[in-house]
LOLUM-33337 format. One record per residue: residue number from 1; residue in one letter; z, y, x of N, C-alpha, C in turn. Coordinates in steps of 0.02 Angstrom, whole numbers, always signed. Example, Ala and Ser with C-alpha at 12.3 -4.5 7.8 and 13.67 -1.06 7.14 Angstrom:
2
REC,1,A,+390,-284,+660,+390,-225,+615,+390,-165,+660 .
REC,2,S,+354,-112,+642,+357,-53,+684,+394,+2,+645 .
This chain:
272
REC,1,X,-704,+102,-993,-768,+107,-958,-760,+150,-895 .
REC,2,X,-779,+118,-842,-784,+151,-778,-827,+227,-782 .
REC,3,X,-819,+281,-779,-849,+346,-775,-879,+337,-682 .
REC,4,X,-932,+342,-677,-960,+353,-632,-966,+425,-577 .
REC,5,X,-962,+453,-529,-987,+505,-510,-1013,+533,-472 .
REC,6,X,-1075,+561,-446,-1110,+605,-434,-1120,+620,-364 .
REC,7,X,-1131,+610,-322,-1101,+635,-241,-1083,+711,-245 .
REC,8,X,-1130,+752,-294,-1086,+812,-294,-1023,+810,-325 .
REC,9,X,-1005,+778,-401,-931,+779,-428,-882,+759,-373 .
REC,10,X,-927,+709,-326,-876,+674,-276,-866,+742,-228 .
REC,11,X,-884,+768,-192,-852,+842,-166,-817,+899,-207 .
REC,12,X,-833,+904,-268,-772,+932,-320,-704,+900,-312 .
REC,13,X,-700,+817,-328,-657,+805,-296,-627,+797,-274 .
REC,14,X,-676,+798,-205,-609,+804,-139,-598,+891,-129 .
REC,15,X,-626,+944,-153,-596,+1002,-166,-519,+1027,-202 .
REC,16,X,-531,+939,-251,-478,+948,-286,-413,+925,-259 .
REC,17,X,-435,+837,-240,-384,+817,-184,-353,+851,-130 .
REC,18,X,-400,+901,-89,-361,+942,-33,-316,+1003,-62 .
REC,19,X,-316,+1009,-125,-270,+1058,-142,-194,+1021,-144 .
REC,20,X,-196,+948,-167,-144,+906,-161,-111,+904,-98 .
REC,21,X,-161,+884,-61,-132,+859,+13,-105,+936,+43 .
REC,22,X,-130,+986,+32,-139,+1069,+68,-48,+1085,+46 .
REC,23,X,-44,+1058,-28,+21,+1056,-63,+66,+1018,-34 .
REC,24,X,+68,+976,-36,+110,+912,+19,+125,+945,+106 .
REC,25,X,+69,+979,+108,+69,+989,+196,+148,+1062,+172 .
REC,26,X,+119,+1090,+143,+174,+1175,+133,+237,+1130,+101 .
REC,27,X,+260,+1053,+66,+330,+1043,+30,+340,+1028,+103 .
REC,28,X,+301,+997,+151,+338,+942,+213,+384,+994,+254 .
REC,29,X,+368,+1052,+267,+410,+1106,+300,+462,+1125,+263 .
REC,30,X,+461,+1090,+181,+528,+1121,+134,+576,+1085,+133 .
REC,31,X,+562,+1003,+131,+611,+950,+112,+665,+964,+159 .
REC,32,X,+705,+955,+151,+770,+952,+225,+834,+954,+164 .
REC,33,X,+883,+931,+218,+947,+928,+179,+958,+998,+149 .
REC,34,X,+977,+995,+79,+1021,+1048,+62,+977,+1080,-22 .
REC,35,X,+918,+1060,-3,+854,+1088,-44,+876,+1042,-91 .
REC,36,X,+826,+1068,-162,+849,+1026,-208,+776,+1007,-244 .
REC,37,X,+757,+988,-280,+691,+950,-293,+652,+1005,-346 .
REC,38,X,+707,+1042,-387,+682,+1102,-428,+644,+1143,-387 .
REC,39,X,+683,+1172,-332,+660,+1213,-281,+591,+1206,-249 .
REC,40,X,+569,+1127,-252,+537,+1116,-218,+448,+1128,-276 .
REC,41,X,+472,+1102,-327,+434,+1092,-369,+409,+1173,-405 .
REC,42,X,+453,+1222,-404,+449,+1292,-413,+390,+1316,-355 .
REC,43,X,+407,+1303,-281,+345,+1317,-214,+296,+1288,-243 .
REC,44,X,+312,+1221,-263,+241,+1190,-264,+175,+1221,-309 .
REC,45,X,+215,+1235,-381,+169,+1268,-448,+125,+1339,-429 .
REC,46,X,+182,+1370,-367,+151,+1430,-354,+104,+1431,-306 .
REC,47,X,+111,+1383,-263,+47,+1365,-195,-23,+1337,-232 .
REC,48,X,-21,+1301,-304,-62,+1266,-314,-102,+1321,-369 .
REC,49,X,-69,+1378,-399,-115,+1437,-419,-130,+1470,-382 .
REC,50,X,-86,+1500,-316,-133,+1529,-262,-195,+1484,-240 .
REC,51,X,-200,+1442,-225,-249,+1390,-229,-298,+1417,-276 .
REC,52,X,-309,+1451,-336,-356,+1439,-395,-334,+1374,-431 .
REC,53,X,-313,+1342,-418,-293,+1278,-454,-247,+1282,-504 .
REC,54,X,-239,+1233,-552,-184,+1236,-600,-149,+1186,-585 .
REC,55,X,-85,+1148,-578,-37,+1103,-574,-55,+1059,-634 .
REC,56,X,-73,+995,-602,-116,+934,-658,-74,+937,-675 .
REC,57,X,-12,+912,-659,+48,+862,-711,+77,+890,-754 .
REC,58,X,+94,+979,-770,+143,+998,-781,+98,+1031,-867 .
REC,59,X,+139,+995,-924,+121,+992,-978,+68,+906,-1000 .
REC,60,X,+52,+905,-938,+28,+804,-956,+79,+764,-989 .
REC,61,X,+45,+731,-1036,+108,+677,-1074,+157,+721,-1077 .
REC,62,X,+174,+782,-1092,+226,+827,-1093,+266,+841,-1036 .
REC,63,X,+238,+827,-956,+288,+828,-916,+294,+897,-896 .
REC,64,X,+359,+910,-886,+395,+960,-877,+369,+1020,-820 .
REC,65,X,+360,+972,-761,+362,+1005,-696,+292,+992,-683 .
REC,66,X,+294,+1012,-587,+239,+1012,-580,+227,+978,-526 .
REC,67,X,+290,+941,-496,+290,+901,-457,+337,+834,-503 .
REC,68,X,+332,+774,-477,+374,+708,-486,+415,+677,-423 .
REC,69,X,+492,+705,-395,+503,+682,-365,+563,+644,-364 .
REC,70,X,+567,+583,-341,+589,+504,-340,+626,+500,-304 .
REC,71,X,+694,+508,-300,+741,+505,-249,+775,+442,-231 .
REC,72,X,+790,+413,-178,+808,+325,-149,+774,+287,-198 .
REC,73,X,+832,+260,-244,+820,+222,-293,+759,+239,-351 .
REC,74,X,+746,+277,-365,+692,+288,-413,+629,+287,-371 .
REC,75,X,+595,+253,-425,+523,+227,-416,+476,+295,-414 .
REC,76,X,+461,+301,-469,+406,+353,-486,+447,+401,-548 .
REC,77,X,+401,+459,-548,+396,+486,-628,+484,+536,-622 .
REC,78,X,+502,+543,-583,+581,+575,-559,+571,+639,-559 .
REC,79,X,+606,+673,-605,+604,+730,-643,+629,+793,-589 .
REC,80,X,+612,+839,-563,+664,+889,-524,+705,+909,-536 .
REC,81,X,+761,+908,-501,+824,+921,-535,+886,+1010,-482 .
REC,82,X,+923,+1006,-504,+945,+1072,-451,+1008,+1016,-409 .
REC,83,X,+997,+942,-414,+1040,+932,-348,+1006,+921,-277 .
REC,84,X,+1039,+975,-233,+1030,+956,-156,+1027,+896,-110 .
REC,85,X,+962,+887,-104,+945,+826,-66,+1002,+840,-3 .
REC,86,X,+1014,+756,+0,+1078,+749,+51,+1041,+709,+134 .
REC,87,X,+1076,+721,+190,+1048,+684,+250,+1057,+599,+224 .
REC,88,X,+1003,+556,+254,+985,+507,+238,+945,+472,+177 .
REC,89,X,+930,+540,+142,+909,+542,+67,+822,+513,+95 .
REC,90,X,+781,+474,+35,+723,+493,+44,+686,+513,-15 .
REC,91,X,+630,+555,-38,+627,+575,-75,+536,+573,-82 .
REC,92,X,+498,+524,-151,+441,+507,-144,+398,+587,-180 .
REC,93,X,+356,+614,-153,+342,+684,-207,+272,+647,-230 .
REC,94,X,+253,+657,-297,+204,+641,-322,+158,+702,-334 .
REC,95,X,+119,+711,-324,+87,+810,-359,+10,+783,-376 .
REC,96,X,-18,+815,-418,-67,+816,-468,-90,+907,-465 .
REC,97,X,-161,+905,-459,-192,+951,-461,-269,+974,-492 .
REC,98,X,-284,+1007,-547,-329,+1017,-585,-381,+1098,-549 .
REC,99,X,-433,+1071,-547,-471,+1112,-509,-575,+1097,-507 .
REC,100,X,-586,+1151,-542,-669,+1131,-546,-690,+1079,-599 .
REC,101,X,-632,+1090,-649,-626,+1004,-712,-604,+940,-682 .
REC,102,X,-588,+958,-603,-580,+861,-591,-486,+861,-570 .
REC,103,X,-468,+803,-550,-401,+820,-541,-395,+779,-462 .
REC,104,X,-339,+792,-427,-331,+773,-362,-268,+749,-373 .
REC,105,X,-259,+686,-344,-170,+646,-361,-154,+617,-316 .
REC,106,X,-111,+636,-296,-70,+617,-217,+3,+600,-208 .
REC,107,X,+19,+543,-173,+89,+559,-160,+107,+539,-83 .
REC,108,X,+173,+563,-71,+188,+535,+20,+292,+532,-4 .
REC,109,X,+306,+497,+34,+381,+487,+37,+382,+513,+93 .
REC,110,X,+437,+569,+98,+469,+606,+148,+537,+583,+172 .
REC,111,X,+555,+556,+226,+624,+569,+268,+682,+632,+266 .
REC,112,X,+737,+630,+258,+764,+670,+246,+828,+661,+317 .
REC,113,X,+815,+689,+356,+892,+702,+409,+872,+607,+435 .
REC,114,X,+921,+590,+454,+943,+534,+476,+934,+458,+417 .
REC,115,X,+879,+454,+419,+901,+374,+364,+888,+306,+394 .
REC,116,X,+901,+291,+341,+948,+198,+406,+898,+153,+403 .
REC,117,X,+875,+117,+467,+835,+86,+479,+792,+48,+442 .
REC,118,X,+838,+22,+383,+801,-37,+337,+755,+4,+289 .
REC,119,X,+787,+67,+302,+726,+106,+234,+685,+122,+270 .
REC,120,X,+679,+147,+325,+603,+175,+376,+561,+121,+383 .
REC,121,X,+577,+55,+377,+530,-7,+389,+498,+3,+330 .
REC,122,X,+542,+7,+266,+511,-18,+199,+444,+75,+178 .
REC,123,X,+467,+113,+213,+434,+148,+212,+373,+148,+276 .
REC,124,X,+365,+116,+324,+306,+97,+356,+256,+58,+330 .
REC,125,X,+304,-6,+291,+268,-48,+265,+231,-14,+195 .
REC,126,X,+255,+24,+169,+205,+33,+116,+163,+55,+153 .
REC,127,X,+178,+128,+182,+119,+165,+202,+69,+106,+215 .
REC,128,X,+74,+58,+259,+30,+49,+294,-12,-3,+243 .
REC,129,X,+16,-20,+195,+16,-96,+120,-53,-29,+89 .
REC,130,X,-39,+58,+99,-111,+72,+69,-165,+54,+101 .
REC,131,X,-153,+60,+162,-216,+52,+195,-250,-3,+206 .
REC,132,X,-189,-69,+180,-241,-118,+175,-254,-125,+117 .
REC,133,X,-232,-91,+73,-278,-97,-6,-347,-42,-3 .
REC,134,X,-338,-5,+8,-412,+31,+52,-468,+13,+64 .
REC,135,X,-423,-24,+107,-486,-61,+157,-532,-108,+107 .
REC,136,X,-511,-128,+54,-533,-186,+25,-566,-153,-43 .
REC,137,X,-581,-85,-34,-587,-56,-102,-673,-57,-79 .
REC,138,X,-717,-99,-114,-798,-72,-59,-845,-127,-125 .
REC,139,X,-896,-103,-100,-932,-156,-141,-941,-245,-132 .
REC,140,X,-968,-243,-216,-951,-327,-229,-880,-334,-231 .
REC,141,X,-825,-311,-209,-747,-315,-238,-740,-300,-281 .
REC,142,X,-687,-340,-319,-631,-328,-350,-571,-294,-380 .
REC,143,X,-563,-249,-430,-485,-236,-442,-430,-286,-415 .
REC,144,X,-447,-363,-425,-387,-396,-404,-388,-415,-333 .
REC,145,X,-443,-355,-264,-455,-394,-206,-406,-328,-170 .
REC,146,X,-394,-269,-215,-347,-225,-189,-279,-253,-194 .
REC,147,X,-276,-275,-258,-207,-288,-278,-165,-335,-249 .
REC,148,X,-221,-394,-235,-184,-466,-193,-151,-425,-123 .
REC,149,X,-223,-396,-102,-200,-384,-38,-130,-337,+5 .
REC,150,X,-127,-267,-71,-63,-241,-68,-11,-289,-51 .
REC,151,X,-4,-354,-114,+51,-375,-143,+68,-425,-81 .
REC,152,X,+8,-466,-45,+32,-513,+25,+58,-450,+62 .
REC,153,X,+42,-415,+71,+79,-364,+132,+128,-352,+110 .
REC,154,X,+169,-328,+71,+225,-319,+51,+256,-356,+43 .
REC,155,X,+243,-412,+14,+315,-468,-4,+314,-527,+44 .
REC,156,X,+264,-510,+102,+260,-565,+156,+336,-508,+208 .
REC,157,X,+338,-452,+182,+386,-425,+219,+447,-429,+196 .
REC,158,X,+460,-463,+116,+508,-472,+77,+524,-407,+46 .
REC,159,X,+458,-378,+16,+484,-332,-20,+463,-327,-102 .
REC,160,X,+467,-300,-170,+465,-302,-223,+412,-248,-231 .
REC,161,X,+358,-280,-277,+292,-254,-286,+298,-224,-343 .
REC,162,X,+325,-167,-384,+310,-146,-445,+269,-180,-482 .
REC,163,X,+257,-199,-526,+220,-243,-602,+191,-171,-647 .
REC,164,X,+248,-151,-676,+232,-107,-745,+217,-46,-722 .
REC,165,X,+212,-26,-660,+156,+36,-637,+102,+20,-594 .
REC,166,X,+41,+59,-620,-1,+47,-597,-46,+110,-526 .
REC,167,X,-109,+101,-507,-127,+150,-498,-209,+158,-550 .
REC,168,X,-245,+200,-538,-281,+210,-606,-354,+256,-563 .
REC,169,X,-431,+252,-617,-463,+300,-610,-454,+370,-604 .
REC,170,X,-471,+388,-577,-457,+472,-595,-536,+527,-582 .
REC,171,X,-552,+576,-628,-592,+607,-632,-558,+678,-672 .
REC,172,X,-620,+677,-710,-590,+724,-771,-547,+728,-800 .
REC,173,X,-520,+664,-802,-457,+644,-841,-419,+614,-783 .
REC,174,X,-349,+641,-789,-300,+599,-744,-296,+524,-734 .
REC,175,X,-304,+497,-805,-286,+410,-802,-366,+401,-825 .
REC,176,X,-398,+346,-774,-466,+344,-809,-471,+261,-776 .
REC,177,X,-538,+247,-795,-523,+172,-797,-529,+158,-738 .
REC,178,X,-531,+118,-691,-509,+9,-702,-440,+66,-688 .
REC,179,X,-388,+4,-733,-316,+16,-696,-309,-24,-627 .
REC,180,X,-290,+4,-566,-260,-36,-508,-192,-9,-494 .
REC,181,X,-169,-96,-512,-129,-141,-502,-114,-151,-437 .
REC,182,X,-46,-157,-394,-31,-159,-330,-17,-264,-313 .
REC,183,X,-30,-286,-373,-18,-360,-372,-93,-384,-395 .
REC,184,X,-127,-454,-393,-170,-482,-395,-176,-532,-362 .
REC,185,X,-236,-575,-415,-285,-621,-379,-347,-614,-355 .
REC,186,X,-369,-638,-293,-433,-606,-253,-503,-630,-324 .
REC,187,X,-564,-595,-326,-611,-600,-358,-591,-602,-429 .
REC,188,X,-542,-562,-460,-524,-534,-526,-509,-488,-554 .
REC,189,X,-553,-450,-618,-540,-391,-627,-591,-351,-642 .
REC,190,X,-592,-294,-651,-677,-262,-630,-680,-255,-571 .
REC,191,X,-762,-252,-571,-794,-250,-521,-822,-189,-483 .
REC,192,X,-797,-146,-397,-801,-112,-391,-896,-72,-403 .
REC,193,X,-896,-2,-414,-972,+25,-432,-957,+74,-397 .
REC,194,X,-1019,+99,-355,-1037,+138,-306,-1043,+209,-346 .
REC,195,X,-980,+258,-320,-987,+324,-343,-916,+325,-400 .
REC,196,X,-889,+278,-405,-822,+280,-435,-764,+300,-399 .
REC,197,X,-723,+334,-426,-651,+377,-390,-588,+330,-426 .
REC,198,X,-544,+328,-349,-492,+287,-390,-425,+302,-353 .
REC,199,X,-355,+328,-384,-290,+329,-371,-275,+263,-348 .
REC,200,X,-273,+247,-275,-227,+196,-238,-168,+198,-229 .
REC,201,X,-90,+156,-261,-59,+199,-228,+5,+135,-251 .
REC,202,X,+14,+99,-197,+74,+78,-185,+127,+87,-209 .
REC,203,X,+162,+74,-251,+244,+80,-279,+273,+22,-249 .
REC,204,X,+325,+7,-226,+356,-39,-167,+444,-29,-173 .
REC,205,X,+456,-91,-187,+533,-85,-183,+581,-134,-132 .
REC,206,X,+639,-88,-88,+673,-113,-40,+692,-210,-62 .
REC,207,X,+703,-209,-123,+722,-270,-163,+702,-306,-202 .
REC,208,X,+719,-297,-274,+676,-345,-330,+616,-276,-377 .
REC,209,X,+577,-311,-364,+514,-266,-409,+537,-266,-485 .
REC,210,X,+610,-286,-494,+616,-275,-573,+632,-184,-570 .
REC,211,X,+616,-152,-625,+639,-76,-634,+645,-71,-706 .
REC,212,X,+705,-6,-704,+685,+7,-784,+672,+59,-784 .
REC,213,X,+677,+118,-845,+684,+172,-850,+739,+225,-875 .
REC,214,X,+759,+275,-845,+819,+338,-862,+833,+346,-911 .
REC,215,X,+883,+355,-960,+879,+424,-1014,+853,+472,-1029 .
REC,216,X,+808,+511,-968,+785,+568,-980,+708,+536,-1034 .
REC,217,X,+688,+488,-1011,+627,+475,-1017,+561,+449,-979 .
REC,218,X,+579,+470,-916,+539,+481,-877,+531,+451,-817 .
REC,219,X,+612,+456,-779,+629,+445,-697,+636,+348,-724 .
REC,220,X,+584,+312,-657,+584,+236,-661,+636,+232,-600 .
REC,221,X,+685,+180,-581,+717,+198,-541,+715,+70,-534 .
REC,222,X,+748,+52,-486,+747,-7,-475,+817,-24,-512 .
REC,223,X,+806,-74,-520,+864,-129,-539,+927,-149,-514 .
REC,224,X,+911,-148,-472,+969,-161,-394,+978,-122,-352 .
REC,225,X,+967,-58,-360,+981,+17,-342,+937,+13,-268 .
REC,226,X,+923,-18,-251,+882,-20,-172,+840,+34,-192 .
REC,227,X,+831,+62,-130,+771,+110,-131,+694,+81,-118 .
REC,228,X,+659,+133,-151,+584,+110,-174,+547,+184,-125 .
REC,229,X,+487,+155,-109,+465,+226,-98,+366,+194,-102 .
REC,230,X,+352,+264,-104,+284,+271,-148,+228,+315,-99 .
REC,231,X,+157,+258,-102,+114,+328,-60,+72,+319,-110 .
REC,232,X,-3,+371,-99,-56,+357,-149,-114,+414,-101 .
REC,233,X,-177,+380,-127,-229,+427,-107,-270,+414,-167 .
REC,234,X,-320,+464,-157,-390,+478,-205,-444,+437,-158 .
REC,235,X,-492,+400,-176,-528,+350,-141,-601,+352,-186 .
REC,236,X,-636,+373,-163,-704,+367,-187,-740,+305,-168 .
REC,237,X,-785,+258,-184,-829,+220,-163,-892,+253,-149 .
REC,238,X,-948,+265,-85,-978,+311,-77,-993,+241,-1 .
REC,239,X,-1091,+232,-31,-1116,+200,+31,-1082,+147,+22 .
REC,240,X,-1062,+113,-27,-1014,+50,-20,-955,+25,+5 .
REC,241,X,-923,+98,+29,-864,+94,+66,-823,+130,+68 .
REC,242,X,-738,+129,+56,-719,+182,+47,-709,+239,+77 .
REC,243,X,-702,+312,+40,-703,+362,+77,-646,+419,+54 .
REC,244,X,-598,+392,+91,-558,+463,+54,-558,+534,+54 .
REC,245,X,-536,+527,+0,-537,+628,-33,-482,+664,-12 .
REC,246,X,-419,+614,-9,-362,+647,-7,-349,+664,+88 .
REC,247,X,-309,+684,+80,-280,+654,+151,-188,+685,+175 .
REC,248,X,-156,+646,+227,-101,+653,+234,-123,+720,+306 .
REC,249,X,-152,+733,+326,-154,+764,+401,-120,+826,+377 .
REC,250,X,-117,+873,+335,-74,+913,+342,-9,+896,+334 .
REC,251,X,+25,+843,+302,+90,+824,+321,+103,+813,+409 .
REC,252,X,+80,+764,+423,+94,+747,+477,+92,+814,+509 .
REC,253,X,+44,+868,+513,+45,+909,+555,+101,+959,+555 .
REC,254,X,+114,+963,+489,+196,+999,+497,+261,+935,+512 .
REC,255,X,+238,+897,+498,+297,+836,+534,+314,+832,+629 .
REC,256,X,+247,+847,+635,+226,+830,+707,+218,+738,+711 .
REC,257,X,+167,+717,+670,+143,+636,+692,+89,+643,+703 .
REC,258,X,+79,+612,+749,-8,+605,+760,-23,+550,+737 .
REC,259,X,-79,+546,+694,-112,+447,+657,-181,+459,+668 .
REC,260,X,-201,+412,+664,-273,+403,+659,-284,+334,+609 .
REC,261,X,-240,+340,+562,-232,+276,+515,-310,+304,+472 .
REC,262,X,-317,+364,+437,-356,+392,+402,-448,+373,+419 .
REC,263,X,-418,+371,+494,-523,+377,+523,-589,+329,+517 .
REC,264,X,-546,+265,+488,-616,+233,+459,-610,+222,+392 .
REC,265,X,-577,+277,+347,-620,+280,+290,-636,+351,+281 .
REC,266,X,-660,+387,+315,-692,+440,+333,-773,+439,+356 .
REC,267,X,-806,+451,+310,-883,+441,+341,-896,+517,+340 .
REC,268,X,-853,+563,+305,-853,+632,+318,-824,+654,+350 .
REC,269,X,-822,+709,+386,-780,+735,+428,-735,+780,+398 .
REC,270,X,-675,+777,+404,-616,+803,+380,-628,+866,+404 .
REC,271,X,-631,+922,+374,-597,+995,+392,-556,+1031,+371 .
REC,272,X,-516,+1025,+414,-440,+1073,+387,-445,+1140,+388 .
């Protein structure tokens, strides 16, 4: 059952979401060759209690840490480890954040030094595969009018759409209902409801969308070792249209990119 919420729960939040993104903006100045994903995930736990916040993920489904990060080949769910990210590496960070009872869930794939052309495309193309699932998140749609639309953008570029991960509701509870799916048929599925919050979030592979999973348990990594990389936002429906909670602007701003990809699903004004 779809949990509905509130225009005020909906500014809880995005209180909660900007602790994500605020988190993401302080790893983007960390990633660089040499760092290692433990390291990274250690900054992260401690920025997100200075925050007042608690680190969603870390004890969820038993996970360990408090970040999930996904290095080339691995999909999602990639455990931190103490090896040093290498130049050409890319590395997807997933972070989860609990705050005011609601949770904020974000992810961005970071560049590491020098990486080779075919992966910066496949990493444009997602980015940009969210924003047209976004766009399509509004009333009278569909779960399957996000999903189609991810899945033509991506594999019209020849790339592999993850199947067995999804993206999901999120409120009070991390996983909450409709599941969205990055694949679909247009006008199938539930049906979007005004004041519902939902994890968008692209999983995308350089090759075949087959994946399995690690030994550890946890880390999904591809089939054919190609690299995969992963974005996601928090997306409220609000006025019939979407409005995100999350946002990338503090990355970019320690990156140095300027976008304006973000500004029409903004009916609020962003303040950093």
């Amino acid at each position: 059952m779809i949990v509905v919420k509130t225009k005020e729960e909906i500014e809880l939040m995005r209180q909660s979401a900007l602790i994500v993104s605020k988190t993401l903006g302080m790893l983007a100045k960390e990633v660089k060759e040499g760092v290692s994903t433990m390291q990274l995930d250690k900054l992260a736990e401690e920025f997100i209690r200075d925050q007042g916040a608690l680190p969603g993920f870390l004890g969820l489904y038993d996970c360990p840490s408090t970040l999930l990060c996904s290095v080339n080949e691995a999909v999602v769910h990639g455990l931190p480890t103490n090896t040093p990210l290498k130049d050409g590496d890319i590395v997807s960070i997933d972070c989860g954040a609990l705050m005011n009872e609601f949770y904020g869930d974000h992810a961005y794939t970071f560049e590491i030094g020098d990486v080779d052309p075919e992966t910066k495309k496949l990493i444009q193309i997602t980015k940009e595969s969210l924003y047209v699932g976004i766009r399509e998140f509004k009333a009278n749609n569909r779960v399957g009018d996000v999903g189609y639309a991810i899945q033509k953008y991506c594999e019209d570029h020849g790339y592999g759409v993850v199947r067995e991960l999804v993206g999901h509701g999120l409120g009070k509870k991390m996983h909450e209902d409709p599941e969205m799916p990055n694949y679909g048929k247009r006008g199938r599925g539930k049906k979007f409801i005004e004041g519902m919050v939902v994890a968008i979030e692209p999983m995308i592979n350089g090759g075949t969308h087959k994946v399995r999973q690690l030994k550890d348990g946890w880390t999904i990594v591809t089939q054919d070792g190609k690299p995969s990389v992963h974005f996601e936002h928090d997306v409220a429906l609000v006025n019939g249209k979407p409005e995100i909670l999350s946002t990338f602007a503090y990355v970019h701003e320690a990156l140095g990119i300027v976008s304006t990809e973000e500004d029409e699903f903004r009916q609020k004004a962003l303040v950093l």
